[in-house]
MARTOR-323087 format. One line per field, with one value per residue (C-alpha): residue in three letters; x, y, z. Coordinates in steps of 0.1 Angstrom, whole numbers. Example, Ala and Ser with C-alpha at 12.3 -4.5 7.8 and 13.67 -1.06 7.14 Angstrom:
% residues 2
type = (ALA|SER) .
xx = (123|137) .
yy = (-45|-11) .
zz = (78|71) .
This chain:
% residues 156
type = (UNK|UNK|UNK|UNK|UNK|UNK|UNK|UNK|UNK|UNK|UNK|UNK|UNK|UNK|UNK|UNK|UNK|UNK|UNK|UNK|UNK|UNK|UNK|UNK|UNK|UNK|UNK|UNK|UNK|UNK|UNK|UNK|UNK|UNK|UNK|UNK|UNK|UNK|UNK|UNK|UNK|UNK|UNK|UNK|UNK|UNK|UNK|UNK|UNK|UNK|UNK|UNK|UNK|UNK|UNK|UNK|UNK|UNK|UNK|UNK|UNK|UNK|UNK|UNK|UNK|UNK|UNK|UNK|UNK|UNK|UNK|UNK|UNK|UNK|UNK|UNK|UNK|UNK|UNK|UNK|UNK|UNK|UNK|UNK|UNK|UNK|UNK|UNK|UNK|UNK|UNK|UNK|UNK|UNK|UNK|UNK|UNK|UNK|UNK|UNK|UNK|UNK|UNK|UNK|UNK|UNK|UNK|UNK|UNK|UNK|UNK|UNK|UNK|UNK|UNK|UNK|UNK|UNK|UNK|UNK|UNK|UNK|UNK|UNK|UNK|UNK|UNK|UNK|UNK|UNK|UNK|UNK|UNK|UNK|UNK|UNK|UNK|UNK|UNK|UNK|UNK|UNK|UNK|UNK|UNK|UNK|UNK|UNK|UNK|UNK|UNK|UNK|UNK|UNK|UNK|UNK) .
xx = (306|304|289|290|315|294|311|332|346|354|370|389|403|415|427|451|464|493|491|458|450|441|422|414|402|409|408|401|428|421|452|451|483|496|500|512|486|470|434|422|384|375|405|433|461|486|521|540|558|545|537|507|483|486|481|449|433|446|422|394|398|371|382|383|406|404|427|424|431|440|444|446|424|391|395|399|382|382|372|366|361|350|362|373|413|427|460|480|507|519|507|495|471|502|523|495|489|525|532|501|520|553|539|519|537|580|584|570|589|626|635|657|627|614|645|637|658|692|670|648|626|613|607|580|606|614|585|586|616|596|596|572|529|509|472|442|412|379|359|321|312|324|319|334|331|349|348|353|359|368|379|416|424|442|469|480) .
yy = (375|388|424|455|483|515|543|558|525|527|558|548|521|538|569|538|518|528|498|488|466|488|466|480|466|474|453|421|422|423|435|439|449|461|500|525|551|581|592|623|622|624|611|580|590|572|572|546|544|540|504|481|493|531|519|504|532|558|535|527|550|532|515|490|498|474|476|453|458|425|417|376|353|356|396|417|447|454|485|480|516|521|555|567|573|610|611|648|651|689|714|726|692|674|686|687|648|644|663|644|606|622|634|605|570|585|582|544|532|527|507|510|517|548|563|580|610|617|642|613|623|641|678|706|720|691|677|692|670|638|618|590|590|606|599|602|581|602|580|573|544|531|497|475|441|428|394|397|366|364|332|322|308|273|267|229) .
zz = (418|382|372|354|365|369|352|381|382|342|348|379|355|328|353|370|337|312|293|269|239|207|181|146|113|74|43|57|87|120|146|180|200|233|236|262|271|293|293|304|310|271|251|252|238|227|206|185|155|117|112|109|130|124|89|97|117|86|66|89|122|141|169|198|233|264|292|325|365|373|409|403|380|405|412|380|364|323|306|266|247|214|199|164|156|150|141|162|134|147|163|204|204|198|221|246|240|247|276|289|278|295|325|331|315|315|353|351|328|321|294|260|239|260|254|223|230|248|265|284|304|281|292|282|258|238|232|201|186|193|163|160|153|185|182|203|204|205|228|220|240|271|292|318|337|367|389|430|444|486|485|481|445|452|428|420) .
C-alpha cells in the first residue's frame, strides 16, 4: 500500500534520522548531497565545511531536504522539506545549533571525519572552537510518502 504520511508521521521521521539529502540550485547547477542533521520541531540544522553547496545556498538559499526510513524496498517512509538556507556564522544561535548536532548526531557516529577536535565529543564548552559552516534550514513546507507491504520481498 502507497499513501501520504500524515504529519505526526513527518515529524516522527525527521525526529528518528541523522542523515538527509540537501538539494539546492544557483547559476545553472543543480547539487544534491548527503548531510548529517538534527531537527528540532521548526529547524534542520546542519554543519559542513565551505565548498559547493554552501556556495550555492549563499547565492540562492532556497532549498530542497529529503531524508528516508527505510525498512526494506516494500516498507519505507520519505519526508521531502522545502525551507530557505540561513547561514549561524557566531553567536548563541550558533552554538545552540551545535550543541543541538552534538547532543543528538556525536554519540552515533565514530569515524575520522567527526573528529574535528582532540576534544571529541564535543562538550558545551567547546563548542565555541568548532571551525567549519553551521546552518539551519527555516522550514516552510513539509511532505512525506511511504509504501507498507506485509508480504515477504523474494530476492533471486
Amino acid at each position: 500500500m502507497f499513501g501520504k504520511l500524515s504529519p505526526e508521521e513527518i515529524e516522527s521521521v525527521l525526529s528518528t534520522q541523522m542523515v538527509g539529502r540537501i538539494g539546492c540550485h544557483a547559476d545553472d547547477t543543480t547539487y544534491v548531497v548527503p548531510i548529517n542533521f538534527t531537527y528540532d520541531g521548526e529547524f534542520v540544522y546542519c554543519y559542513t565545511q565551505e565548498g559547493m553547496k554552501v556556495a550555492l545556498m549563499r547565492k540562492n538559499p532556497q532549498v530542497c531536504f529529503q531524508t528516508d526510513d527505510l525498512t526494506n524496498m516494500a516498507n519505507w517512509k520519505s519526508v521531502i522539506l522545502w525551507g530557505s538556507f540561513e547561514e549561524l556564522p557566531e553567536g548563541k544561535e550558533r552554538r545552540e545549533a551545535l550543541d543541538k548536532l552534538v547532543n543528538r548526531i556525536m554519540p552515533m557516529v565514530s569515524s575520522e571525519r567527526v573528529h574535528q577536535s582532540d576534544d571529541w565529543p564535543f562538550t558545551n564548552n567547546v563548542t565555541e572552537q568548532v571551525k567549519g559552516i553551521v546552518f539551519r534550514i527555516r522550514l516552510t513546507k513539509k511532505t512525506g510518502r511511504f509504501e507498507r507491504s506485509t508480504q515477504s520481498a523474494l530476492v533471486g
